[in-house]
HTML snippet that shows the backbone in 3Dmol.js (N, CA, C, O; Angstrom):
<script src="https://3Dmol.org/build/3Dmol-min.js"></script>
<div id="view" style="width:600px;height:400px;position:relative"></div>
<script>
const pdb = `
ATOM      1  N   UNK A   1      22.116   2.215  24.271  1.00  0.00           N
ATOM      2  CA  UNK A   1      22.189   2.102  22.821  1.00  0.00           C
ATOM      3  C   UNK A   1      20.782   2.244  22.247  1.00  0.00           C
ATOM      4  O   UNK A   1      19.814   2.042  22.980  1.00  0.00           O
ATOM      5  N   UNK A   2      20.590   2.673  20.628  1.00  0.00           N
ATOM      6  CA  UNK A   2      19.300   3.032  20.351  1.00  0.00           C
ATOM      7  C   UNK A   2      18.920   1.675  20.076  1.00  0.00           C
ATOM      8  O   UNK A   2      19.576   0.634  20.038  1.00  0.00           O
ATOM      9  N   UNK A   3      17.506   1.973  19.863  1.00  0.00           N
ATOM     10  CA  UNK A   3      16.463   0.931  19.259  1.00  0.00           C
ATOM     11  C   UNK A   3      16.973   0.644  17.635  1.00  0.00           C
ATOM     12  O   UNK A   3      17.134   1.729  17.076  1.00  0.00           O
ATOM     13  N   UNK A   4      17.273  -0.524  16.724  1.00  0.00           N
ATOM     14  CA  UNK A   4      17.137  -0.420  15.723  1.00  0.00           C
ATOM     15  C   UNK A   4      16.453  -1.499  15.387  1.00  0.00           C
ATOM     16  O   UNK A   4      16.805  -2.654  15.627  1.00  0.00           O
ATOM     17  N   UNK A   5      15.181  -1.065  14.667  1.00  0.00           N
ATOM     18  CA  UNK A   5      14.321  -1.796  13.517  1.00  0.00           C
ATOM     19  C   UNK A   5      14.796  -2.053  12.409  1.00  0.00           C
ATOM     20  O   UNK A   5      15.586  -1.162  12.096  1.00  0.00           O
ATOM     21  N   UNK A   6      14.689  -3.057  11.428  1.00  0.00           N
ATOM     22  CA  UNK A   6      14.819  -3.227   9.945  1.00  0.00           C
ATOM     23  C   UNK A   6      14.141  -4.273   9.531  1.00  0.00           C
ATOM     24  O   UNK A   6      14.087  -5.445   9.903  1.00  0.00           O
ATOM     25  N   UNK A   7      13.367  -3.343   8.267  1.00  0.00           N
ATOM     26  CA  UNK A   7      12.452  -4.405   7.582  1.00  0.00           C
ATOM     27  C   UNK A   7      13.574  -5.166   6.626  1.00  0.00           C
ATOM     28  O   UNK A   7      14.419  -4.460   6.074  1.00  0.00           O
ATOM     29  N   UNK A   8      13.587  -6.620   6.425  1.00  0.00           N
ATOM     30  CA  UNK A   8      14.739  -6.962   5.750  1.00  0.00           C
ATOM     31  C   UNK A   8      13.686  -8.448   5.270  1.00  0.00           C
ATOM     32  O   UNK A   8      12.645  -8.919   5.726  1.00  0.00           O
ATOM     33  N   UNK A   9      14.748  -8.881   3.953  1.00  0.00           N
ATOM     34  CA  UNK A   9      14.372 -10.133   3.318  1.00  0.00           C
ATOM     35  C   UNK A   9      15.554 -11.186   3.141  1.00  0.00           C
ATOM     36  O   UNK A   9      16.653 -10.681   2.913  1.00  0.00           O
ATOM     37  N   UNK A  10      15.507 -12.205   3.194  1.00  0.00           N
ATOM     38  CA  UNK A  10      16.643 -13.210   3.401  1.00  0.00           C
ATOM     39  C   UNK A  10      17.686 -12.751   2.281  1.00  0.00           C
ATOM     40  O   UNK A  10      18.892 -12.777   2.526  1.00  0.00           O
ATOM     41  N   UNK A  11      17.160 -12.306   0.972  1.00  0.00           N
ATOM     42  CA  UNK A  11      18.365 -12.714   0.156  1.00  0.00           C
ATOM     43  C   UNK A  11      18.698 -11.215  -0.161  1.00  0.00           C
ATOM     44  O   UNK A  11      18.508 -10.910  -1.339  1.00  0.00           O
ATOM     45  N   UNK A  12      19.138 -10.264   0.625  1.00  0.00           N
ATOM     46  CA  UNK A  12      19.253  -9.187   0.230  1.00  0.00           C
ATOM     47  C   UNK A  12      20.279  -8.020   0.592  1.00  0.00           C
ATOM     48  O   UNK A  12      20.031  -7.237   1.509  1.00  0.00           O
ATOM     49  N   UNK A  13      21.886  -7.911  -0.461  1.00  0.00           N
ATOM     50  CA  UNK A  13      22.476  -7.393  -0.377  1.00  0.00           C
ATOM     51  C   UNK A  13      22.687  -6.291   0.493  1.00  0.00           C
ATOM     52  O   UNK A  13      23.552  -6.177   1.362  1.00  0.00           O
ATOM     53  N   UNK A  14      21.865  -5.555   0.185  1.00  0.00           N
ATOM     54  CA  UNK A  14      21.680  -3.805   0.723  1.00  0.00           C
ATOM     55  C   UNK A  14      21.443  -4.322   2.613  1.00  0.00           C
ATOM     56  O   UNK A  14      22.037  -3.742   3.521  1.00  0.00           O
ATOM     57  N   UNK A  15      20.476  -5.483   2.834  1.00  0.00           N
ATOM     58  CA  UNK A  15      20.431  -5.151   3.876  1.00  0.00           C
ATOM     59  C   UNK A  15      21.557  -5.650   5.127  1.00  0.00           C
ATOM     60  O   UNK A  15      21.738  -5.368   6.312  1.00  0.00           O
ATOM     61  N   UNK A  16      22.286  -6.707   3.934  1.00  0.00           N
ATOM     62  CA  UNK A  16      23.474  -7.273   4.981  1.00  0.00           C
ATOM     63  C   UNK A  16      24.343  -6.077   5.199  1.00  0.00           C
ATOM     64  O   UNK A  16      24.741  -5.709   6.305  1.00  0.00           O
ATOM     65  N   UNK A  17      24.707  -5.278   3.620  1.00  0.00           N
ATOM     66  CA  UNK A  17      25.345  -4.006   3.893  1.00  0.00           C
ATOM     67  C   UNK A  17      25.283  -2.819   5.267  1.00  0.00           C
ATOM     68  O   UNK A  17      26.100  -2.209   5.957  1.00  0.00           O
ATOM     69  N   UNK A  18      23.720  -2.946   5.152  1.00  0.00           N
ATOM     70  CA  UNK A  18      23.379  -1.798   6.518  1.00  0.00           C
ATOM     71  C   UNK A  18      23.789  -3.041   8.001  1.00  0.00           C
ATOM     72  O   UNK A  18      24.561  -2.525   8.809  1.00  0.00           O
ATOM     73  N   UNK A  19      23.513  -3.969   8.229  1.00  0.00           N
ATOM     74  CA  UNK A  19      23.577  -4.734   9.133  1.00  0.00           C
ATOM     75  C   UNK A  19      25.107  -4.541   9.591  1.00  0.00           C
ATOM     76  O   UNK A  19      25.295  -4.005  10.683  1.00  0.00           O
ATOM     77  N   UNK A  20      26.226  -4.952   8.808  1.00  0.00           N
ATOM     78  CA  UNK A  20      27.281  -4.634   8.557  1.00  0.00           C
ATOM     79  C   UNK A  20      27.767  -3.510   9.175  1.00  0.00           C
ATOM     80  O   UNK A  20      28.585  -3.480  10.095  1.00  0.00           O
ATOM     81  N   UNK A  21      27.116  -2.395   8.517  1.00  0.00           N
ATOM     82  CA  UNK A  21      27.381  -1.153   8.985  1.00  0.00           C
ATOM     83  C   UNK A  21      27.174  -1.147  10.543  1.00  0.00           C
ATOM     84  O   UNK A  21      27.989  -1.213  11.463  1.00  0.00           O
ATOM     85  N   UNK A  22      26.101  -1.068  10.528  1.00  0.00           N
ATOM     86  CA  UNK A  22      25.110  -0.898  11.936  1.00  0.00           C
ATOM     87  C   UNK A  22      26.041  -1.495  13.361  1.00  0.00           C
ATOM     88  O   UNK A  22      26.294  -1.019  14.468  1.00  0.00           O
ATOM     89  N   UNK A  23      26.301  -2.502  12.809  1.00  0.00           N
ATOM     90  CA  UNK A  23      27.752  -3.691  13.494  1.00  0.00           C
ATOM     91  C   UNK A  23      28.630  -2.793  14.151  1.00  0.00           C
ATOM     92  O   UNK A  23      28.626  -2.536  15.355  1.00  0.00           O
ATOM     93  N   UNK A  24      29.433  -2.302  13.224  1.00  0.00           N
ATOM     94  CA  UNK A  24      31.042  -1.294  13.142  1.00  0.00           C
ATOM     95  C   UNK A  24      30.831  -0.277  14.068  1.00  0.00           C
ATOM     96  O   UNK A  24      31.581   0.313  14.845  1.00  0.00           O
ATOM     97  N   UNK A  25      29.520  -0.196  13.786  1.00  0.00           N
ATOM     98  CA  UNK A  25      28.834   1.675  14.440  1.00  0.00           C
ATOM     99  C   UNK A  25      28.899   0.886  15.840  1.00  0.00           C
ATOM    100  O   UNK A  25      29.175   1.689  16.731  1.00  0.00           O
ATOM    101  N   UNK A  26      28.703  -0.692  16.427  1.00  0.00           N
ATOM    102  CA  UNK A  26      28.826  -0.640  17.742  1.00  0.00           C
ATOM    103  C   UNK A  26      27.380  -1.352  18.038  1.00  0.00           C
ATOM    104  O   UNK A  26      27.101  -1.806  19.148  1.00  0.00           O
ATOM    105  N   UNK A  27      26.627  -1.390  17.083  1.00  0.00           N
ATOM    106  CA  UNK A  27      24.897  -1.961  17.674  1.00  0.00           C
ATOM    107  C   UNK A  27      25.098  -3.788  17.399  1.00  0.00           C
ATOM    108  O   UNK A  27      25.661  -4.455  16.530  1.00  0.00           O
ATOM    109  N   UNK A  28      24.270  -4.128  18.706  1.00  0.00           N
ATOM    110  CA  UNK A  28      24.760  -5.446  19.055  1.00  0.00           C
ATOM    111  C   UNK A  28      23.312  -6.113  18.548  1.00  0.00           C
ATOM    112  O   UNK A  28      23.310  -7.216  18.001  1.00  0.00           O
ATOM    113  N   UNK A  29      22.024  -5.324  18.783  1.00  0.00           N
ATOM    114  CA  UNK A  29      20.758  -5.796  18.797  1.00  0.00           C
ATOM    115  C   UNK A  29      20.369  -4.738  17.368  1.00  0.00           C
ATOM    116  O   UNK A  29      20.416  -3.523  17.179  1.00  0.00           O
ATOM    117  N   UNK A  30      19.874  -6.231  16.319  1.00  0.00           N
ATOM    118  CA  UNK A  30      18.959  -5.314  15.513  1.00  0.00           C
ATOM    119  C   UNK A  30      17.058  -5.875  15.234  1.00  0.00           C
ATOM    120  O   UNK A  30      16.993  -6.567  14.218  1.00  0.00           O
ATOM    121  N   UNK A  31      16.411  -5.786  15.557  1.00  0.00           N
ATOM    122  CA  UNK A  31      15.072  -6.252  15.489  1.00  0.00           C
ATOM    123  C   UNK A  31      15.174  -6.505  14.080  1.00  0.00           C
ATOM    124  O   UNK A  31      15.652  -5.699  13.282  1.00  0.00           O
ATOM    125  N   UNK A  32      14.720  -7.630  13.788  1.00  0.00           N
ATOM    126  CA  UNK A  32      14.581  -7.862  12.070  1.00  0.00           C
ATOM    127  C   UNK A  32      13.213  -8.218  11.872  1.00  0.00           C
ATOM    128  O   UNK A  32      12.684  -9.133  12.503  1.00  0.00           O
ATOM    129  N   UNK A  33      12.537  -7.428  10.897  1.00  0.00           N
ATOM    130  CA  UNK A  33      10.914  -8.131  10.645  1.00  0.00           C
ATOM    131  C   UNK A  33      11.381  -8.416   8.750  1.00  0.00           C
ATOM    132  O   UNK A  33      11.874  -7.615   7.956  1.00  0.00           O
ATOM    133  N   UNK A  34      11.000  -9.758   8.567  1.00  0.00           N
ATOM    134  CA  UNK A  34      11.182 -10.044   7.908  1.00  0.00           C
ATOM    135  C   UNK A  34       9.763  -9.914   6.829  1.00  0.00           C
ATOM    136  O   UNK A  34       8.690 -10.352   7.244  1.00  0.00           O
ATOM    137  N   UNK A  35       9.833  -9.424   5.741  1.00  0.00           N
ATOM    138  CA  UNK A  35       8.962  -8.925   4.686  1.00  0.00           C
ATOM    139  C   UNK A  35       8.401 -10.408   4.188  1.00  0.00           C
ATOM    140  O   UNK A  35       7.251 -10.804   4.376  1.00  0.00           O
ATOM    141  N   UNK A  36       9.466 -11.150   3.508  1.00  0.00           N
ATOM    142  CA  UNK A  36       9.828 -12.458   3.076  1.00  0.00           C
ATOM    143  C   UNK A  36       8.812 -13.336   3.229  1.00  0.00           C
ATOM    144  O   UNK A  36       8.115 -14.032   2.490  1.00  0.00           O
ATOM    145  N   UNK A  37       8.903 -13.139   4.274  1.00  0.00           N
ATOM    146  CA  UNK A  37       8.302 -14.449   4.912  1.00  0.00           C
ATOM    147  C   UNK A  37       6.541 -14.500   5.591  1.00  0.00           C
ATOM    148  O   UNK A  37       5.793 -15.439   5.864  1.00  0.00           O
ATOM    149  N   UNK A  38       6.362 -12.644   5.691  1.00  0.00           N
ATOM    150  CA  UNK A  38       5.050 -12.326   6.097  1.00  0.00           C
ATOM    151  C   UNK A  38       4.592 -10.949   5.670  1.00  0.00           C
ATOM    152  O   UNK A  38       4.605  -9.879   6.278  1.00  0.00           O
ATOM    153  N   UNK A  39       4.197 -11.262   4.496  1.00  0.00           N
ATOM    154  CA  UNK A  39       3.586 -10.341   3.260  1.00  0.00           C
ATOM    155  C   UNK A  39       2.634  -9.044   3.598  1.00  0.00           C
ATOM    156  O   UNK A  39       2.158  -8.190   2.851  1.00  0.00           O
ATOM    157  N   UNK A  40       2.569  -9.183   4.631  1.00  0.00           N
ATOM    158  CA  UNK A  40       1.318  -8.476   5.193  1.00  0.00           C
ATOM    159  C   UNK A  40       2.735  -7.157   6.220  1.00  0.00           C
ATOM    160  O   UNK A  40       2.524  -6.005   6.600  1.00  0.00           O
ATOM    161  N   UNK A  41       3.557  -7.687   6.304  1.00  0.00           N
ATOM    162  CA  UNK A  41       4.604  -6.788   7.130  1.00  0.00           C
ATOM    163  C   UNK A  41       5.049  -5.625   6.176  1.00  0.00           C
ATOM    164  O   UNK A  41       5.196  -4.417   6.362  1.00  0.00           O
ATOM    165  N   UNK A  42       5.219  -6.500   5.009  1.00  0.00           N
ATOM    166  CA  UNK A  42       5.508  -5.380   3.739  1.00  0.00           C
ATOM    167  C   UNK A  42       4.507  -4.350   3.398  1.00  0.00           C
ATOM    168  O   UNK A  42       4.975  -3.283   3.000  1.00  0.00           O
ATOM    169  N   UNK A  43       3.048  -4.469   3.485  1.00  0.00           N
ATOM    170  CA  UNK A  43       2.065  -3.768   3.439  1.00  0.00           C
ATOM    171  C   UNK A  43       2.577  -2.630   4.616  1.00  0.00           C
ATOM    172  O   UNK A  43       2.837  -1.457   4.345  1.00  0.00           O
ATOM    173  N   UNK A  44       2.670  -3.283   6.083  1.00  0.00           N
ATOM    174  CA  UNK A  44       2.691  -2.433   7.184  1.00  0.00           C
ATOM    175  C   UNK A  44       3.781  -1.325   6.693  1.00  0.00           C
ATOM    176  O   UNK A  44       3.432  -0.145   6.703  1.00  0.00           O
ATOM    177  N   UNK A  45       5.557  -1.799   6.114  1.00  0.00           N
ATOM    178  CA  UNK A  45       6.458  -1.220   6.270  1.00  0.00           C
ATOM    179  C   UNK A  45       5.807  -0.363   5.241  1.00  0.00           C
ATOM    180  O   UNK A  45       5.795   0.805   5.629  1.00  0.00           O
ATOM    181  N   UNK A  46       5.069  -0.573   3.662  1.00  0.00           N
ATOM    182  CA  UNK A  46       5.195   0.834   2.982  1.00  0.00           C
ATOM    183  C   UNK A  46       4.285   1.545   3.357  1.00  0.00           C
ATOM    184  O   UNK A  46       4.304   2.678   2.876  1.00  0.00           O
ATOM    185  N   UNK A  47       2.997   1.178   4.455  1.00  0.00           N
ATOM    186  CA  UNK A  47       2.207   2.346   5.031  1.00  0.00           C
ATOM    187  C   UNK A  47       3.130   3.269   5.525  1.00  0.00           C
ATOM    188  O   UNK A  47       3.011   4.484   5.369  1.00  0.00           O
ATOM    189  N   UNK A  48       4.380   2.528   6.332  1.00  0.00           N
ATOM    190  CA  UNK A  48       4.688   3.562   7.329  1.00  0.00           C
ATOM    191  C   UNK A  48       5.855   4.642   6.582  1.00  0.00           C
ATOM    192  O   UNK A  48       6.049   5.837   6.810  1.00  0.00           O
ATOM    193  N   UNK A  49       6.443   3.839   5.741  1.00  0.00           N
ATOM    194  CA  UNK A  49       7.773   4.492   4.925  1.00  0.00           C
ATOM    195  C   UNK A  49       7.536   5.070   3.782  1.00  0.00           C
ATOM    196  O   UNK A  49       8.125   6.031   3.287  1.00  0.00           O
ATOM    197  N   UNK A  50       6.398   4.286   3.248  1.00  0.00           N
ATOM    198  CA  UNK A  50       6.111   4.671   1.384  1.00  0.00           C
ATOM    199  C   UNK A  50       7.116   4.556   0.866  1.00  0.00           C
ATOM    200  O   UNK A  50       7.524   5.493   0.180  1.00  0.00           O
ATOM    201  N   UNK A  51       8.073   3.083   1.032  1.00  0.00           N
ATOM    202  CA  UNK A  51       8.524   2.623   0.258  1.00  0.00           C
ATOM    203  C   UNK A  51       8.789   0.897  -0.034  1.00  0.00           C
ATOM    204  O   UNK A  51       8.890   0.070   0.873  1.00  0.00           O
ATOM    205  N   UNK A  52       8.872   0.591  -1.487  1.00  0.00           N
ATOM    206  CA  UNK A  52       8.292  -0.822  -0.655  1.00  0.00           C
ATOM    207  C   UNK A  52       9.466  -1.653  -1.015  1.00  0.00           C
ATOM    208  O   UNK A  52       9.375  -2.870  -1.173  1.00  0.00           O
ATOM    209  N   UNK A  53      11.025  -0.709  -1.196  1.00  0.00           N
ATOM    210  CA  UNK A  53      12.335  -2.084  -0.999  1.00  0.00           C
ATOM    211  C   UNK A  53      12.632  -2.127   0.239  1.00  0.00           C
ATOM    212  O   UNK A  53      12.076  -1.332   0.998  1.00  0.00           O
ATOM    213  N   UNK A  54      13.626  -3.112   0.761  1.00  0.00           N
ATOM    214  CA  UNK A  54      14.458  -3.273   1.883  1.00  0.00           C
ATOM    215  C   UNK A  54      15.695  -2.934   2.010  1.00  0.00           C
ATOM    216  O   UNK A  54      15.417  -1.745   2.160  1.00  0.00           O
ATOM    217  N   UNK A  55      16.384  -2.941   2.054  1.00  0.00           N
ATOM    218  CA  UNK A  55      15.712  -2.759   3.841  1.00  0.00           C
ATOM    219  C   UNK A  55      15.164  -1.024   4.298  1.00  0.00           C
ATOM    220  O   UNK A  55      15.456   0.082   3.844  1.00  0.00           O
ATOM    221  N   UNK A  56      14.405  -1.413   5.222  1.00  0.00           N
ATOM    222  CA  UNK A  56      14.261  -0.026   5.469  1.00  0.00           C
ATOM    223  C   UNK A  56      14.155   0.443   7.099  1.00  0.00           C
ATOM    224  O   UNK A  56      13.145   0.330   7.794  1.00  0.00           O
ATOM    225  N   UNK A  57      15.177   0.877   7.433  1.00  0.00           N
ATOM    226  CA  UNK A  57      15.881   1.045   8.808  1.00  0.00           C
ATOM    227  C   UNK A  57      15.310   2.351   9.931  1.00  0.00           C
ATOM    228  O   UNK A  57      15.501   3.533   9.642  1.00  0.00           O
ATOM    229  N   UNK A  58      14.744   2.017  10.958  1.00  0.00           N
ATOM    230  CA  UNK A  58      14.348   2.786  12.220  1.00  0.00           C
ATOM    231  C   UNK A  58      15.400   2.679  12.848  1.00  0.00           C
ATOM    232  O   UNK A  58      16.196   1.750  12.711  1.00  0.00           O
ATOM    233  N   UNK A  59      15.540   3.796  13.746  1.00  0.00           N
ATOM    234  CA  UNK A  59      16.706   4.192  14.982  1.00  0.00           C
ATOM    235  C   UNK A  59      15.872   4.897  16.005  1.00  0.00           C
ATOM    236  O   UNK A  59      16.035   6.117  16.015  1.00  0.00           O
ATOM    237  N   UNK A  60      15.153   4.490  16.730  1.00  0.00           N
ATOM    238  CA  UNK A  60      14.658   4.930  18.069  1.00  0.00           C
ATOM    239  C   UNK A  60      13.154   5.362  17.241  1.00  0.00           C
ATOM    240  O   UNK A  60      12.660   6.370  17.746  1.00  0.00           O
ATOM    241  N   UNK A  61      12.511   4.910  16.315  1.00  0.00           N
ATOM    242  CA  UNK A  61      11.422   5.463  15.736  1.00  0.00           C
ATOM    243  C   UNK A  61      11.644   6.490  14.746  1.00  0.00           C
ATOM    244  O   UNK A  61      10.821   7.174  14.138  1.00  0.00           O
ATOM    245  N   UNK A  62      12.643   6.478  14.706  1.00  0.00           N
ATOM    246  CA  UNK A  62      13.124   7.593  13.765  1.00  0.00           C
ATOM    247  C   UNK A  62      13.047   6.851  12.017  1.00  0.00           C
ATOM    248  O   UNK A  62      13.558   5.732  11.965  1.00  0.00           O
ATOM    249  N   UNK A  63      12.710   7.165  11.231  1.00  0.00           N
ATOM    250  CA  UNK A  63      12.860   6.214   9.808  1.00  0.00           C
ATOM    251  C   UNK A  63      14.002   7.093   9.357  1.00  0.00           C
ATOM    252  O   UNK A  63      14.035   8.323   9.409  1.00  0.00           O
ATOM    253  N   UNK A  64      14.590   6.575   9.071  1.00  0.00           N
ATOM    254  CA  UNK A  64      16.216   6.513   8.339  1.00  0.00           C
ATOM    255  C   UNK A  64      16.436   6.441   7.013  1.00  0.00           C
ATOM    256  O   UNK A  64      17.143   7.231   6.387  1.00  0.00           O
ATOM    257  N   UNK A  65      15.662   5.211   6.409  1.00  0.00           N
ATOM    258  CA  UNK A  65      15.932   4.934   5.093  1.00  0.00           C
ATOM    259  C   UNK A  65      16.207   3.423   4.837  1.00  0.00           C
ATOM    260  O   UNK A  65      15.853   2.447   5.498  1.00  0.00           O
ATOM    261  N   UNK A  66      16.998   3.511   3.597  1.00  0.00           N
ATOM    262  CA  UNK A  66      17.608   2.425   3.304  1.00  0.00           C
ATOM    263  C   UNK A  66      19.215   2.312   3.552  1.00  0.00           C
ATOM    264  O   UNK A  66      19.797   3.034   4.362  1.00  0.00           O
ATOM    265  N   UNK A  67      19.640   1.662   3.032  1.00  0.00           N
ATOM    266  CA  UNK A  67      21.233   1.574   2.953  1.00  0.00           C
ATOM    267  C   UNK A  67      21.685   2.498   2.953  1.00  0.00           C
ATOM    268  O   UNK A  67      22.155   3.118   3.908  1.00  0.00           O
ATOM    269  N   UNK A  68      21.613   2.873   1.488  1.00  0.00           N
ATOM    270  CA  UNK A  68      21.997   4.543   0.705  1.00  0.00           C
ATOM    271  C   UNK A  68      22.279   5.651   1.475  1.00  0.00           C
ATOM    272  O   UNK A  68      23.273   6.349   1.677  1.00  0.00           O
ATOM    273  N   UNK A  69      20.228   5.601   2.145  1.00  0.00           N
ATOM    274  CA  UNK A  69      20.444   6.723   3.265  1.00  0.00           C
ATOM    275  C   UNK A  69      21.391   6.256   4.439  1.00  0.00           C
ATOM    276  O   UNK A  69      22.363   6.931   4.778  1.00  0.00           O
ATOM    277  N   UNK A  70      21.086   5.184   4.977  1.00  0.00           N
ATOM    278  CA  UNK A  70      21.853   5.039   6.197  1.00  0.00           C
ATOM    279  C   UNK A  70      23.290   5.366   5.952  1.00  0.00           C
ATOM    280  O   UNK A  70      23.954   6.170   6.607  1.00  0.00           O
ATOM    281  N   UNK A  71      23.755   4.557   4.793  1.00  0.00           N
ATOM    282  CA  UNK A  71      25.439   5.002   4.495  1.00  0.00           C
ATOM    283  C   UNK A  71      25.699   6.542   4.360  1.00  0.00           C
ATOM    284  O   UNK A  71      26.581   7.014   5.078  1.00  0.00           O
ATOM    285  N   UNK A  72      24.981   7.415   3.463  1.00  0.00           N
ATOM    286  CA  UNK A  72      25.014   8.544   3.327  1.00  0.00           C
ATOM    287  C   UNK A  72      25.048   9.435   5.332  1.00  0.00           C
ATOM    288  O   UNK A  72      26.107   9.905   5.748  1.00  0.00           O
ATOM    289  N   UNK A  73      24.154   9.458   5.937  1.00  0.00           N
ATOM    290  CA  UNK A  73      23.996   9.531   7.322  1.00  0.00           C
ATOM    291  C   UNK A  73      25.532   9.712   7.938  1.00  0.00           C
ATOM    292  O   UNK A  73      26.145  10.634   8.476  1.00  0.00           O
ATOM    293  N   UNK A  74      25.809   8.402   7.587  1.00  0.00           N
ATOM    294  CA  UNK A  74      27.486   7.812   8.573  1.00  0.00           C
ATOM    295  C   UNK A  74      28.085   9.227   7.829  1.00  0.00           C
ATOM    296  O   UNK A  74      28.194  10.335   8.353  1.00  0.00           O
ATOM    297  N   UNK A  75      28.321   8.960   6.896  1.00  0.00           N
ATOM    298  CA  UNK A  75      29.279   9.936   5.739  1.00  0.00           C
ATOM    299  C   UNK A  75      29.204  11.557   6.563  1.00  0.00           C
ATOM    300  O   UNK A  75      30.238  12.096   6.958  1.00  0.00           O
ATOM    301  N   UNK A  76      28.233  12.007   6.683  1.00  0.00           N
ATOM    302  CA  UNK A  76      27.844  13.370   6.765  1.00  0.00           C
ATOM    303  C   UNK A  76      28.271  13.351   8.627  1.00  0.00           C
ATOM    304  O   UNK A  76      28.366  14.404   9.258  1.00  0.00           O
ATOM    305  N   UNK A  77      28.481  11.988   9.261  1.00  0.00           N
ATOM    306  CA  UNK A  77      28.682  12.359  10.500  1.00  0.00           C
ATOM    307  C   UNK A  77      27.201  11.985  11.511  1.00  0.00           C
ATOM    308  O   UNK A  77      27.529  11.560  12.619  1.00  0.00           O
ATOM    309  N   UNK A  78      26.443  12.031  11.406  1.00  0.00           N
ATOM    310  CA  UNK A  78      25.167  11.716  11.281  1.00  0.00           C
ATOM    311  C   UNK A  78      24.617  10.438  12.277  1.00  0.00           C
ATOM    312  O   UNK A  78      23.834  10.533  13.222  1.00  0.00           O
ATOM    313  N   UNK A  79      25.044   9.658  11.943  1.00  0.00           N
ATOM    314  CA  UNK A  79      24.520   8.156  12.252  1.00  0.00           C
ATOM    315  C   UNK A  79      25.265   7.886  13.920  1.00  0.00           C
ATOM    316  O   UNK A  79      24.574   7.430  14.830  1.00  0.00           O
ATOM    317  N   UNK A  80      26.381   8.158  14.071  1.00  0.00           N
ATOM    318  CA  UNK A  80      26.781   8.038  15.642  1.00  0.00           C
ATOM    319  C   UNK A  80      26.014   9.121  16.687  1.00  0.00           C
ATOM    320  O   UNK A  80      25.858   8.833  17.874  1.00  0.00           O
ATOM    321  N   UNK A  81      25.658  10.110  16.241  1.00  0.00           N
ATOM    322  CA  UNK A  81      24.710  10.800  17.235  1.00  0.00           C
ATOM    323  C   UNK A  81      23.187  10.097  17.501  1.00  0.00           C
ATOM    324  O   UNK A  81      22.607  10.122  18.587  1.00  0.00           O
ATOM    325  N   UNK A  82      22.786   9.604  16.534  1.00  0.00           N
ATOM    326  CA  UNK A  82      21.605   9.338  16.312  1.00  0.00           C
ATOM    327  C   UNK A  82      21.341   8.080  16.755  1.00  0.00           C
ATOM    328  O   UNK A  82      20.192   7.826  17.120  1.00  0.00           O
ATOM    329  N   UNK A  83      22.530   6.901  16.809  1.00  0.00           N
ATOM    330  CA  UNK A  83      23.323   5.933  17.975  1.00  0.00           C
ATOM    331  C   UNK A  83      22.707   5.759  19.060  1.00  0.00           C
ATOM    332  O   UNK A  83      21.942   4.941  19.571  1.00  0.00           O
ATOM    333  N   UNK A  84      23.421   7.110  19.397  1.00  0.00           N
ATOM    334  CA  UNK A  84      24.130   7.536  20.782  1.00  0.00           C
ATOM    335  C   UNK A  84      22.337   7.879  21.636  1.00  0.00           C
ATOM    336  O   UNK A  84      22.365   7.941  22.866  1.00  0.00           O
ATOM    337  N   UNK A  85      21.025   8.060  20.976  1.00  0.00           N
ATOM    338  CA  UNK A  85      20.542   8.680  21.442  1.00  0.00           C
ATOM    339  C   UNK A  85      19.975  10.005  21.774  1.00  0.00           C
ATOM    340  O   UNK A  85      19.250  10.137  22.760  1.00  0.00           O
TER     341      UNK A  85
END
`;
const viewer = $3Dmol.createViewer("view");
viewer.addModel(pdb, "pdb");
viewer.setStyle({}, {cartoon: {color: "spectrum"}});
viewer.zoomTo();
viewer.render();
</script>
């Protein structure tokens, strides 16, 4: 199964949504770095994403997006290959 990262914050819709998702798709392990709680992570995530909501989701190093994108992904077929490895 792939690697999944997500920058995420305690009180935040979008990212239970992708979590949710991520679930269904079959992923048991999600690394969570929490923004929230260590301010300096949020700096790291918009160096790396250039963007500075949450969540914002890796799959094997791959940056993905947010929800939106991730949901959009599934939609197009997308997100189980990318799973899979």
């Amino acid at each position: 199964m792939a690697k999944v990262v997500m920058y995420t914050s305690a009180v935040c819709p979008y990212c239970i949504n992708a979590e949710r998702l991520l679930k269904n798709k079959g992923v048991t392990e999600i690394e969570k770095i929490r923004v929230d709680l260590q301010p300096e992570l949020r700096a790291e995530m918009m160096e790396k994403t250039g963007r500075r909501t949450v969540p914002q989701i890796f799959i094997n190093e791959h940056h993905v997006g947010g929800f939106d994108d991730l949901h959009a992904l599934d939609v197009k077929g997308g997100l189980e290959p990318l799973l899979a490895g």
